[in-house]
Backbone as JSON Lines, residues from 0, in Angstrom:
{"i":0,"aa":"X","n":[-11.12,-4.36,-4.86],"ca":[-9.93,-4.97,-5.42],"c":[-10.23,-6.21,-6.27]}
{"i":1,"aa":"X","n":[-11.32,-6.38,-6.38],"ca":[-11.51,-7.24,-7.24],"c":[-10.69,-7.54,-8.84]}
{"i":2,"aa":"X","n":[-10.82,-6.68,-9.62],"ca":[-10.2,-5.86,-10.55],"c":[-8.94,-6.69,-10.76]}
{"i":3,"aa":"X","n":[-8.25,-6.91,-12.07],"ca":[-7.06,-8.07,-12.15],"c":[-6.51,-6.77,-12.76]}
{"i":4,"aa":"X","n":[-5.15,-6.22,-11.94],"ca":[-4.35,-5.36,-12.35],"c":[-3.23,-5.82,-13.13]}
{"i":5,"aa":"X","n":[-2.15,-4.8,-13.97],"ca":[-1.34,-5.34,-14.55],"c":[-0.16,-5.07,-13.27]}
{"i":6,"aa":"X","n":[-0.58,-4.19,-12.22],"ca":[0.93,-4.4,-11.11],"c":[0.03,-3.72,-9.85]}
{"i":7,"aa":"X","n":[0.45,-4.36,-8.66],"ca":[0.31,-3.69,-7.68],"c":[1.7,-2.97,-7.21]}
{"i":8,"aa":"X","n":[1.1,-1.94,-6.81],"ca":[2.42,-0.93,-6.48],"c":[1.97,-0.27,-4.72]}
{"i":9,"aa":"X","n":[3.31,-0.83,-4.1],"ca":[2.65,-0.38,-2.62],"c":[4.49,0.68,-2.85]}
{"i":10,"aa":"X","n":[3.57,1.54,-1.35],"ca":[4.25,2.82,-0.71],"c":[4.87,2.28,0.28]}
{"i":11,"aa":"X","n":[5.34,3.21,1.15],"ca":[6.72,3.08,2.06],"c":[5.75,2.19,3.05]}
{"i":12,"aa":"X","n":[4.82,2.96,3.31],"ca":[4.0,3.28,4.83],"c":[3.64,1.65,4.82]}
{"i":13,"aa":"X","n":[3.13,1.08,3.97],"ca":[2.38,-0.43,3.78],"c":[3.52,-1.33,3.73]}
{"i":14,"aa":"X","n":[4.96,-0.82,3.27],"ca":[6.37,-2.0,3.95],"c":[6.56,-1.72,5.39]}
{"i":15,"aa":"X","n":[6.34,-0.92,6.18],"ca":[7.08,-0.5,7.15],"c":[5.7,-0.95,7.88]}
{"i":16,"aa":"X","n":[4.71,-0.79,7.81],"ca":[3.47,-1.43,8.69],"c":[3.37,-3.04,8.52]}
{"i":17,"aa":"X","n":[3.23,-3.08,7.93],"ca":[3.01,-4.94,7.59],"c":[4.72,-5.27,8.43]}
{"i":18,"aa":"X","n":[5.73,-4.87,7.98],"ca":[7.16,-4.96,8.6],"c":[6.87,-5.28,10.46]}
{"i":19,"aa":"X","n":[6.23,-4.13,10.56],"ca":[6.4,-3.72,12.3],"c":[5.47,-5.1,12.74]}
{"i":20,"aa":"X","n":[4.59,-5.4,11.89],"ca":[3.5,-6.43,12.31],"c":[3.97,-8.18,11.76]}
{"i":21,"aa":"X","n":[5.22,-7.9,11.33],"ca":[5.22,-9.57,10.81],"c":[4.47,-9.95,10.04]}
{"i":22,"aa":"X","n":[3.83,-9.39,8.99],"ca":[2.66,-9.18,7.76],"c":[3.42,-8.66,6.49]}
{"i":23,"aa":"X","n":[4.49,-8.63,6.21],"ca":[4.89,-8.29,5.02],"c":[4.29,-9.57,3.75]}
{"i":24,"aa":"X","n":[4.5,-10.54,4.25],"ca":[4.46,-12.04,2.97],"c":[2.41,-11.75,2.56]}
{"i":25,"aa":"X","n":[2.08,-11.11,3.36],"ca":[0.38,-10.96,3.16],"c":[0.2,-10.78,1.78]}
{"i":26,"aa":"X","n":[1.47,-9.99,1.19],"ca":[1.15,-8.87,-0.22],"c":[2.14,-10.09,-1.39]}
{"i":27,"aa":"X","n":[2.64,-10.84,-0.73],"ca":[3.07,-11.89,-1.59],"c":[1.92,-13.02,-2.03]}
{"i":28,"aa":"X","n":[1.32,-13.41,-0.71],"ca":[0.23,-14.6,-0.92],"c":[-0.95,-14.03,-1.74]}
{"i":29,"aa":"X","n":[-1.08,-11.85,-1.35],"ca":[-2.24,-11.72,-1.86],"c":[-2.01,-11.7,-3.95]}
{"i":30,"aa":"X","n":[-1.06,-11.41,-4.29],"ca":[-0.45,-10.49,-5.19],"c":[0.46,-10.95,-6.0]}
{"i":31,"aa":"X","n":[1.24,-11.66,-5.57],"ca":[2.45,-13.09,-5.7],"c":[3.62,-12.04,-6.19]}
{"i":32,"aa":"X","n":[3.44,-10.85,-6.99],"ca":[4.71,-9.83,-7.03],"c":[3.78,-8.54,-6.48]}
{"i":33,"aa":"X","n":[4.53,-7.69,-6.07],"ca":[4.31,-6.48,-5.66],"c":[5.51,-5.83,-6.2]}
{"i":34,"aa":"X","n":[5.43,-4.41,-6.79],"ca":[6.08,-3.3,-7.26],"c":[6.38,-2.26,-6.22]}
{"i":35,"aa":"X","n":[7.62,-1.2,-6.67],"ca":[7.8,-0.69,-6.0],"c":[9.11,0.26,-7.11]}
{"i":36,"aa":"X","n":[9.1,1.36,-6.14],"ca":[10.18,2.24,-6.96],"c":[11.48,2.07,-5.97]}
{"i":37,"aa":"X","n":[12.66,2.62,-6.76],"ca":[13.61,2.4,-6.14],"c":[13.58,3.7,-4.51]}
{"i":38,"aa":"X","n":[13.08,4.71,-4.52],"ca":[13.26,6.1,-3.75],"c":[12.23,4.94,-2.63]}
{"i":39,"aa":"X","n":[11.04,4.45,-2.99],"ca":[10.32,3.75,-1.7],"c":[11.36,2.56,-1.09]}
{"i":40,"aa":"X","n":[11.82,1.91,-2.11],"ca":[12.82,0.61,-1.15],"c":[13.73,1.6,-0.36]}
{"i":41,"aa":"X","n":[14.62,2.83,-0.69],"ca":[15.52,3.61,0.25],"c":[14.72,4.09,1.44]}
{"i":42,"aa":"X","n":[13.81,4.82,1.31],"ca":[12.82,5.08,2.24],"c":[12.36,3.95,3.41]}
{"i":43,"aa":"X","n":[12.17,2.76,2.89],"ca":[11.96,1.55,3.92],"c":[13.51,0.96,4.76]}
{"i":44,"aa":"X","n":[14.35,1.77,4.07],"ca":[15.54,1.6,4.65],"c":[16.11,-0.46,5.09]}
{"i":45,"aa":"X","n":[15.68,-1.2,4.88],"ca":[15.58,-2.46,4.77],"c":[15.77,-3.29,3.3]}
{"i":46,"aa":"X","n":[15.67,-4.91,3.58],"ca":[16.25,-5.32,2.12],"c":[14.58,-6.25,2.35]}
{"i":47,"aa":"X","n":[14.1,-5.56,0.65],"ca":[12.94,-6.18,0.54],"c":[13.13,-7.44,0.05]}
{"i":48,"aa":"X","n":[11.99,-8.04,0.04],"ca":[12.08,-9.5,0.07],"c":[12.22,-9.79,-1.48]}
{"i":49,"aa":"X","n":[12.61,-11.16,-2.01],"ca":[12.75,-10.88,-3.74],"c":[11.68,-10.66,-4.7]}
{"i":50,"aa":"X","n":[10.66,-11.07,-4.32],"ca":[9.31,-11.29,-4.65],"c":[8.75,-9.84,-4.82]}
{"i":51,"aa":"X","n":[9.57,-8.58,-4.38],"ca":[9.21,-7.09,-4.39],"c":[10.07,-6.88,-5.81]}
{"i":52,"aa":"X","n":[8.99,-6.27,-6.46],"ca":[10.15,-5.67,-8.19],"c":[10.56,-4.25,-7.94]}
{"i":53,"aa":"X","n":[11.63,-4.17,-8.15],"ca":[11.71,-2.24,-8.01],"c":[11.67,-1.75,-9.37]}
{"i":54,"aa":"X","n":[11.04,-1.09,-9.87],"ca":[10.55,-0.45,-10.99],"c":[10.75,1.03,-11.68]}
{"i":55,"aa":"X","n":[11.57,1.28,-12.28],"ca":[11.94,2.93,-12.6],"c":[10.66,3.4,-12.96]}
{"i":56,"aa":"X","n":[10.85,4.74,-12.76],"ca":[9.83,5.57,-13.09],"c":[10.89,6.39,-14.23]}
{"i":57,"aa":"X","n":[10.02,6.59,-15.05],"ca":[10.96,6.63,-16.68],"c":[10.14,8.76,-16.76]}
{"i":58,"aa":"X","n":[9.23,9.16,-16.55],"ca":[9.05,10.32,-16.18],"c":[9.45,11.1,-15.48]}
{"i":59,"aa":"X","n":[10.28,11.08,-15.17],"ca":[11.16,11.91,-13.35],"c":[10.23,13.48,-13.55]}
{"i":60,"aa":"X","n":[10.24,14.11,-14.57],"ca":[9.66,15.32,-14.65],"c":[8.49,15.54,-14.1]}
{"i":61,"aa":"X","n":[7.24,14.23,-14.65],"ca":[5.77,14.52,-13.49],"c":[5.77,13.83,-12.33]}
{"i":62,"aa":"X","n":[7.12,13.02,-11.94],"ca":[7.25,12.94,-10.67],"c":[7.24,13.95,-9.49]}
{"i":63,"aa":"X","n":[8.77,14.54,-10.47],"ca":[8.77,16.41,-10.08],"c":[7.14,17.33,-9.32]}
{"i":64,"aa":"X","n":[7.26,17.04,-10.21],"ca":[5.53,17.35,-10.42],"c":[4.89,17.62,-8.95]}
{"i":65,"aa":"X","n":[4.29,16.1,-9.37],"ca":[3.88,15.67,-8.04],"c":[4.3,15.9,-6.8]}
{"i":66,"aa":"X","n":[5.78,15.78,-6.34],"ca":[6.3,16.19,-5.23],"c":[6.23,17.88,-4.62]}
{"i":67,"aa":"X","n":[5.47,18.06,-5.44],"ca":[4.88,19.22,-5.03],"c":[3.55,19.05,-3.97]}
{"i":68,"aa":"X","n":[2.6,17.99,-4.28],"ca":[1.58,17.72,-3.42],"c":[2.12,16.57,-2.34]}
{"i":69,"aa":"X","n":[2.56,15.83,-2.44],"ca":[2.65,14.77,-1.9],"c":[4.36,14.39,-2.09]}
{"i":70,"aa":"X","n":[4.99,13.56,-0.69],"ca":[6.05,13.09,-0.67],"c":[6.82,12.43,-1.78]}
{"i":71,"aa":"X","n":[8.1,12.54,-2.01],"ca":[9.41,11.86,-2.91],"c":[8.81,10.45,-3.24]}
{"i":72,"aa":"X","n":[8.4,9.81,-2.01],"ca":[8.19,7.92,-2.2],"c":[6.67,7.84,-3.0]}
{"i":73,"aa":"X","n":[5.67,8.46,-2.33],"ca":[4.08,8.45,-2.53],"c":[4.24,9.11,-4.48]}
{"i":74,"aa":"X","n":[5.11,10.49,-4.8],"ca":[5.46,11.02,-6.4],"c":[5.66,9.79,-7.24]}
{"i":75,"aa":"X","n":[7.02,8.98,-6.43],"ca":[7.36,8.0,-7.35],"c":[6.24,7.11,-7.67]}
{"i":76,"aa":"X","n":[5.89,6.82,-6.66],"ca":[4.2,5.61,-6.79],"c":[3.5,6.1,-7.43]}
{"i":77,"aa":"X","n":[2.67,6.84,-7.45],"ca":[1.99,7.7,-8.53],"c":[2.51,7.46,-9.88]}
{"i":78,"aa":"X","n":[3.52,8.14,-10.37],"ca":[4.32,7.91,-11.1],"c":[4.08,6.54,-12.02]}
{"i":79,"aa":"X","n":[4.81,5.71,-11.14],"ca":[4.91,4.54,-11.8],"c":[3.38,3.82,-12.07]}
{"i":80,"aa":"X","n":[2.2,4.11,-11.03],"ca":[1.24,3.55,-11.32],"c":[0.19,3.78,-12.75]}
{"i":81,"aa":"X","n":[0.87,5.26,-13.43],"ca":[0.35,6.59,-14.47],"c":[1.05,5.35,-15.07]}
{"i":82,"aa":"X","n":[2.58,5.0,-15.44],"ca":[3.02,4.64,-16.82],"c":[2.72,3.2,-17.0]}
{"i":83,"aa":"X","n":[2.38,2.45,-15.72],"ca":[1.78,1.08,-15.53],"c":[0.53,1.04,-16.2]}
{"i":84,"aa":"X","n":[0.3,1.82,-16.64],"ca":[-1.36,1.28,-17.06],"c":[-2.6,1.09,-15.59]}
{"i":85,"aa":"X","n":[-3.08,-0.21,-15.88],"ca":[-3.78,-0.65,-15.04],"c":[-3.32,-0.85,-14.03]}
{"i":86,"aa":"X","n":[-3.02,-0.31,-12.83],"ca":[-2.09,-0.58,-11.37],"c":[-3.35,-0.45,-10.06]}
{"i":87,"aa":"X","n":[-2.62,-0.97,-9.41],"ca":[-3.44,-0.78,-8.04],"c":[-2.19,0.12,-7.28]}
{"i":88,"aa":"X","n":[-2.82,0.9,-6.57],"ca":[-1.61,1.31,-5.66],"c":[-2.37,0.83,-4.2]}
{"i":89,"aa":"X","n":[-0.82,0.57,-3.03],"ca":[-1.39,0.92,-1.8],"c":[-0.56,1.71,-1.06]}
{"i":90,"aa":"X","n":[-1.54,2.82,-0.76],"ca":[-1.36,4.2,-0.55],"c":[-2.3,4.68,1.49]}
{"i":91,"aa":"X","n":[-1.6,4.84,2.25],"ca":[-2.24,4.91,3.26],"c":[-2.18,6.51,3.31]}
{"i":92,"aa":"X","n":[-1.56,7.66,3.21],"ca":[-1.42,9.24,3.21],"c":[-2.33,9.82,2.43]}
{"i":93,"aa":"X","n":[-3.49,10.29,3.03],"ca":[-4.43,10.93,2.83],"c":[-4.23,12.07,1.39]}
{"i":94,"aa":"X","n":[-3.76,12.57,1.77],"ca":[-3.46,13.78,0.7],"c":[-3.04,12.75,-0.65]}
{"i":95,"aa":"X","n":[-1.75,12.02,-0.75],"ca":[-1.76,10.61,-2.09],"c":[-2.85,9.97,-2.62]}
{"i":96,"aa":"X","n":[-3.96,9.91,-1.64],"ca":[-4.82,8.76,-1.85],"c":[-5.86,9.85,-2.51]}
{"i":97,"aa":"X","n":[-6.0,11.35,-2.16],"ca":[-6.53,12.45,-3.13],"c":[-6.0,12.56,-4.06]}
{"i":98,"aa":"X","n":[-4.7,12.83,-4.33],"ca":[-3.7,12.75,-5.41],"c":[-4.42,11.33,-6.58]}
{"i":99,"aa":"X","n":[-4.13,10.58,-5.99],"ca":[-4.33,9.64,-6.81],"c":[-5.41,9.2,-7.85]}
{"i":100,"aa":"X","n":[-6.82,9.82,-6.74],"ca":[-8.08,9.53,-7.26],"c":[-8.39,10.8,-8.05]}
{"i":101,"aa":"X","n":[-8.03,11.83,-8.05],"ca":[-8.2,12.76,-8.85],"c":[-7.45,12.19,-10.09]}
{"i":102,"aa":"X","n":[-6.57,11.48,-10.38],"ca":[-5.77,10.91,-11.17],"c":[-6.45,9.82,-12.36]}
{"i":103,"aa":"X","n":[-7.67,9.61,-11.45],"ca":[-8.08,8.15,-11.64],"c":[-7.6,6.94,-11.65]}
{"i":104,"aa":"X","n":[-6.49,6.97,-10.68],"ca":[-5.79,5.81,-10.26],"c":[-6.59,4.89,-9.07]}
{"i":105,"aa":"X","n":[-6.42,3.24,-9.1],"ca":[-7.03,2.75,-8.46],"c":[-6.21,2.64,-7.49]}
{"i":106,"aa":"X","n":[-6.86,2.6,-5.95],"ca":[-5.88,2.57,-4.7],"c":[-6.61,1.64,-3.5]}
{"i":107,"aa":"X","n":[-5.97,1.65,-2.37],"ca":[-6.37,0.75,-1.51],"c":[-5.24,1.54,-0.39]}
{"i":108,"aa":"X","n":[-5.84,1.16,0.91],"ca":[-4.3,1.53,2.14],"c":[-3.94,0.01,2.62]}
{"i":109,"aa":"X","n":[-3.6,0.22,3.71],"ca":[-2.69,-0.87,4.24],"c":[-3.92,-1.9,4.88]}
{"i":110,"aa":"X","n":[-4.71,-1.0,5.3],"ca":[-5.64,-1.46,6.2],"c":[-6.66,-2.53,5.36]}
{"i":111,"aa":"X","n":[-7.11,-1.87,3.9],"ca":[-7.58,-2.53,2.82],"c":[-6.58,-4.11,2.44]}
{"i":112,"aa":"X","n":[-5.67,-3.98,2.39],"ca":[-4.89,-5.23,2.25],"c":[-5.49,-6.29,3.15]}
{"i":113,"aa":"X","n":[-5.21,-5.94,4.65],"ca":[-5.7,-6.52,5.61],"c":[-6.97,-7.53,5.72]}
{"i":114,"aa":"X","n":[-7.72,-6.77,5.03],"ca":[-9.2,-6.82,4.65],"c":[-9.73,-8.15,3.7]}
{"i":115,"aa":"X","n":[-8.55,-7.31,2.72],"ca":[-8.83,-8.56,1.6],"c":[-7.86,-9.52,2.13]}
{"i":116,"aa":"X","n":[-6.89,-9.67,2.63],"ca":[-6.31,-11.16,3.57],"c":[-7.65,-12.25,4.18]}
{"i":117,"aa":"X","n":[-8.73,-11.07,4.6],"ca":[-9.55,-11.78,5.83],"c":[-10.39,-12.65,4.84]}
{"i":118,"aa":"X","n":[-10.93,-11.5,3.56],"ca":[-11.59,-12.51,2.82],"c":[-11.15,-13.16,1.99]}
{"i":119,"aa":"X","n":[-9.54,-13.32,1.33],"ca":[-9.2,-14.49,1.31],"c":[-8.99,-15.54,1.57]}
{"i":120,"aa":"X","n":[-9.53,-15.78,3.3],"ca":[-8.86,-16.75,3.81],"c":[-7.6,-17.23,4.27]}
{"i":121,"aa":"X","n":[-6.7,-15.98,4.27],"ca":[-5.13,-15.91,4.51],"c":[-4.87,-15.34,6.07]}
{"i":122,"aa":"X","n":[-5.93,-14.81,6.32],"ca":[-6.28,-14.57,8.0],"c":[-7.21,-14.9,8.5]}
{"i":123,"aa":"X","n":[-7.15,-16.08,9.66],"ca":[-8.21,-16.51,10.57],"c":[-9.04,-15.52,10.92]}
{"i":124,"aa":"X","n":[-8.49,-13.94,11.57],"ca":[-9.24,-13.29,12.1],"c":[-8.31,-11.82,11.7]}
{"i":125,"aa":"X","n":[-8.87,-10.63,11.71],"ca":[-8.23,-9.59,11.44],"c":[-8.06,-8.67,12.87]}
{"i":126,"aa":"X","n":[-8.53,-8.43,13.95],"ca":[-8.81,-7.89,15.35],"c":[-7.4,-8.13,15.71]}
{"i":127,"aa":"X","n":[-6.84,-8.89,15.98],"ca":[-5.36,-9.22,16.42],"c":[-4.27,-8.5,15.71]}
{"i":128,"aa":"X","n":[-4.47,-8.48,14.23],"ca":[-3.49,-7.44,13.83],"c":[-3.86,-6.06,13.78]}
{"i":129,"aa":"X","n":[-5.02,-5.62,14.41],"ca":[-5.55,-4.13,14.28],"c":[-4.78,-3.61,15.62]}
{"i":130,"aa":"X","n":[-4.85,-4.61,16.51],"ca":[-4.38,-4.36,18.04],"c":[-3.15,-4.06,18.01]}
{"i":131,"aa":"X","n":[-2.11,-5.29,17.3],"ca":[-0.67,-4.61,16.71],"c":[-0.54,-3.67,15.81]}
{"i":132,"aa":"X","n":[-1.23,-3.25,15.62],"ca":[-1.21,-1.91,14.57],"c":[-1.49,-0.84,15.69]}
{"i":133,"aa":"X","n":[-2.31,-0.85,16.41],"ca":[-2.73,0.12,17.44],"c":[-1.03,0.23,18.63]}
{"i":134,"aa":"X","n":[-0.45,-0.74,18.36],"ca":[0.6,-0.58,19.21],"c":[2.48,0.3,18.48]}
{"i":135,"aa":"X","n":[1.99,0.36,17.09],"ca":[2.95,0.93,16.42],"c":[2.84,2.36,16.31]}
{"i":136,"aa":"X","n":[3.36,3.26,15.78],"ca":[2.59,5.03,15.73],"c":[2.17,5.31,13.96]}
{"i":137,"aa":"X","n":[1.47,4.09,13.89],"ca":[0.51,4.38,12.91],"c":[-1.23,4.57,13.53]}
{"i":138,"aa":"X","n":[-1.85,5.23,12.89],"ca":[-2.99,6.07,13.76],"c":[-4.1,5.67,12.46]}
{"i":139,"aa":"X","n":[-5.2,5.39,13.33],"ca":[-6.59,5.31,12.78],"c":[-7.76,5.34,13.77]}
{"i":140,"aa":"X","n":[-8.49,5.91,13.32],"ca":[-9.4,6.69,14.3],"c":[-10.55,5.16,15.09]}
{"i":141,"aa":"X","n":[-10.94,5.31,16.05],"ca":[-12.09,3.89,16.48],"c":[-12.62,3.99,15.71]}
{"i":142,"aa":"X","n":[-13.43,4.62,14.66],"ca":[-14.79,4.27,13.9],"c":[-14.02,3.64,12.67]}
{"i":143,"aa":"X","n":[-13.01,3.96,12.38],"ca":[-12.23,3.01,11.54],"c":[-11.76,1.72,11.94]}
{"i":144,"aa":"X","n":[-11.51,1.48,13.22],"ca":[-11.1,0.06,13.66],"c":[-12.27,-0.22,13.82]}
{"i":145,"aa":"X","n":[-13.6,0.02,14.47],"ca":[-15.21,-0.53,14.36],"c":[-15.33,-1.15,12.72]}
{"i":146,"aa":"X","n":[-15.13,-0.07,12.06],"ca":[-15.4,-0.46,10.33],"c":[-15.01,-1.39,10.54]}
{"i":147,"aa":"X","n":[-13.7,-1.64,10.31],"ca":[-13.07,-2.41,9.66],"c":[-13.45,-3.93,10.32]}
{"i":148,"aa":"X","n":[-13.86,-4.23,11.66],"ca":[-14.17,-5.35,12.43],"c":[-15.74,-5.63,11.69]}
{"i":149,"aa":"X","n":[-16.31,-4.34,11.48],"ca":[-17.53,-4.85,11.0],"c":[-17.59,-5.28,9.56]}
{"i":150,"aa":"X","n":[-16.92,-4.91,8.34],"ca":[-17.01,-5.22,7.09],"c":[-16.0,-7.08,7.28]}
{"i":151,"aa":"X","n":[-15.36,-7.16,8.37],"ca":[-14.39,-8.53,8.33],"c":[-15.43,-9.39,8.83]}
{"i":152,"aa":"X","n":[-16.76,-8.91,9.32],"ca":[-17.45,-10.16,10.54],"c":[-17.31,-10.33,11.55]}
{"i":153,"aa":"X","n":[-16.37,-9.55,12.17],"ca":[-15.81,-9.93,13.78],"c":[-16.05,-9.13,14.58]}
């Protein structure tokens, strides 16, 4: 993530996780705006914070498209990240995050956010929110929570 994008664009899964964890402002301090389509803010069913842009997707047709491989919210993201130019997406659904890179879109998941929090300096420690993550029914396998403790230092 190094990379200076012209928008980050997060998915449902990365409001509703950071949400469950009291980690939503992470993508503000990391990002200062974050994007989003209008079908993902309905999907999060909640009122995002102002600092979230909702962004049309002006293609609905290769949205179409798309929702053939991958979900309505994950199409729109895609979508918008294609007419964005340079975008980051964060994308945690396996099959999107194929979608995407076949695309040559740049991506990251939720967990990656996390990550780069730790080495920003915006999290003392990352282990504490892996544990609240382990307590929501979002799923990642131990050698992924090992990773992830080992690329943070902890």
């Amino acid at each position: 993530m190094p990379q200076k994008y012209n928008v980050v664009i997060a998915d449902t899964s990365c409001f509703i996780l950071l949400d469950k964890i009291d980690a939503v402002d992470l993508l503000r301090q990391l990002f200062n705006t974050i994007s989003t389509t209008s079908t993902i803010a309905e999907e999060f069913g909640k009122q995002l914070p102002e600092w979230v842009k909702i962004m049309p997707v002006i293609d609905l047709h290769y949205q179409r498209i798309l929702e053939l491989e991958v979900d309505k919210g994950e199409a729109s993201a895609i979508s918008l990240a294609i007419e964005s130019g340079s975008a980051l997406l964060i994308l945690d659904d396996l099959k999107a995050r194929k979608v995407a890179g076949k695309l040559s879109l740049a991506y990251t998941g939720t967990l990656g956010i996390l990550l780069k929090a730790k080495e920003m300096g915006l999290l003392p420690a990352i282990k504490p929110l892996l544990d609240r993550i382990q307590q929501t029914n979002f799923r990642f396998s131990v050698n992924i929570f090992n990773e992830i403790l080992k690329i943070a230092g902890e």
